[in-house]
C-alpha positions as CSV (number, residue, x, y, z in Angstrom):
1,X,-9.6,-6.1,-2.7
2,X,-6.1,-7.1,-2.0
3,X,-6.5,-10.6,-3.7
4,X,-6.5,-8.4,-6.9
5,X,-3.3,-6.6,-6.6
6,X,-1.2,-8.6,-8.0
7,X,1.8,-6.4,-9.2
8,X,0.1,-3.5,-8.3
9,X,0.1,-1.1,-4.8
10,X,-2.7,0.9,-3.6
11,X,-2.9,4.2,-1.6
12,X,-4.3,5.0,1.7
13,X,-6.9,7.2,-0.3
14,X,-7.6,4.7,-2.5
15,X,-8.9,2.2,0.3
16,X,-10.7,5.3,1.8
17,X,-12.6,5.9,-1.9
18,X,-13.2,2.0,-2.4
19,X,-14.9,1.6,0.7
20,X,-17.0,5.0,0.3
21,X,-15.4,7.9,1.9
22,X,-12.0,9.6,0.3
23,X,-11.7,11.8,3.6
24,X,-11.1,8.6,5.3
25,X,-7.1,7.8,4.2
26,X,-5.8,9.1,7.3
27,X,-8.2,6.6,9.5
28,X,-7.0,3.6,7.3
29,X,-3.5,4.6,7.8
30,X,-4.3,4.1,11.7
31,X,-6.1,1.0,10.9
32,X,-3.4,-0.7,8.8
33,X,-0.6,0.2,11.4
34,X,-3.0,-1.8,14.1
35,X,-2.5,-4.8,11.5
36,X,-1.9,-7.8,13.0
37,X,-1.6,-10.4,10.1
38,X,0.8,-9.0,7.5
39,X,0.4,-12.0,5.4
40,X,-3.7,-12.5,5.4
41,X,-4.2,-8.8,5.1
42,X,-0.9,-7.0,2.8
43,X,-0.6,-3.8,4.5
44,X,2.9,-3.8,2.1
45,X,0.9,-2.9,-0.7
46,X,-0.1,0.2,0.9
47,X,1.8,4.1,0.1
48,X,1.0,7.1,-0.3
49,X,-0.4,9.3,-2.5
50,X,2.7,10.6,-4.2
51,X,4.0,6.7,-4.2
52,X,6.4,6.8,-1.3
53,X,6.3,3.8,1.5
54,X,5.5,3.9,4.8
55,X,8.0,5.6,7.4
56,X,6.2,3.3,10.1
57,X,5.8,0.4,8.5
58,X,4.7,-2.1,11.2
59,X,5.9,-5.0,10.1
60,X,9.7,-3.6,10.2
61,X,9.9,-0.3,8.2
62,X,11.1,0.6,5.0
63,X,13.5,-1.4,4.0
64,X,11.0,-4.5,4.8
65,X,8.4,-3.4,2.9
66,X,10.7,-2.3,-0.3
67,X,12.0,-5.8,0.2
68,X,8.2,-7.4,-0.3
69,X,7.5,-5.2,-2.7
70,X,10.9,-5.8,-4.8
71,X,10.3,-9.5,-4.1
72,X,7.0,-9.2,-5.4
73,X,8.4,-7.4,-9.2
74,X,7.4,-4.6,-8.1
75,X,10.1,-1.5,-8.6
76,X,11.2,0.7,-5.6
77,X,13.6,3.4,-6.7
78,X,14.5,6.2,-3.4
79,X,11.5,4.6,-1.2
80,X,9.2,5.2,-3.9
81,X,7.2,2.9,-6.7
82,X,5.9,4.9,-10.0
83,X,2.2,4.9,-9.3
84,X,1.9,5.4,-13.2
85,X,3.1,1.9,-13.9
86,X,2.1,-0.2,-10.4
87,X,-1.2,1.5,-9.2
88,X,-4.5,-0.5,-8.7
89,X,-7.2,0.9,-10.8
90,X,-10.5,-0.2,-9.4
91,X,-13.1,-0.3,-12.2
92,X,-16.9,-0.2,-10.3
């Protein structure tokens, strides 16, 4: 899943739906901050549902993930990336 998001972030429900159960984005929230390998697995990638990043980013907050994100091409205007222009759209 993450090998194909180039340019693109995904959302905690998003995961949730893709691996079968939408009611799940809270529980991959906890699972992502328990990451332990920012680079295999991109936690980064990850907001919320309105776009925004995570507040308790675990590999240094905020301003670390806008900074992987910007790095990346991808836009981050007030802790937020237009999920209009960036969002993965899974096609089953």
């Amino acid at each position: 899943m993450f090998g194909s998001l180039r340019l693109k972030v995904v959302t905690y429900k998003q995961i949730a739906e893709y691996l079968g159960n939408r009611y799940l984005a809270r529980y991959v929230g906890n699972m992502l901050h328990e990451n332990t390998d920012g680079d295999k697995y991109p936690c980064y990638k990850v907001v919320n549902s309105r776009g925004y990043l995570a507040e308790a980013y675990v590999f240094g907050g905020v301003d670390v993930q806008k900074r992987r994100l910007e790095a990346e091409g991808i836009e981050v205007v007030g802790n937020r990336v237009d999920l209009e222009k960036y969002r993965w759209i899974y096609d089953r």
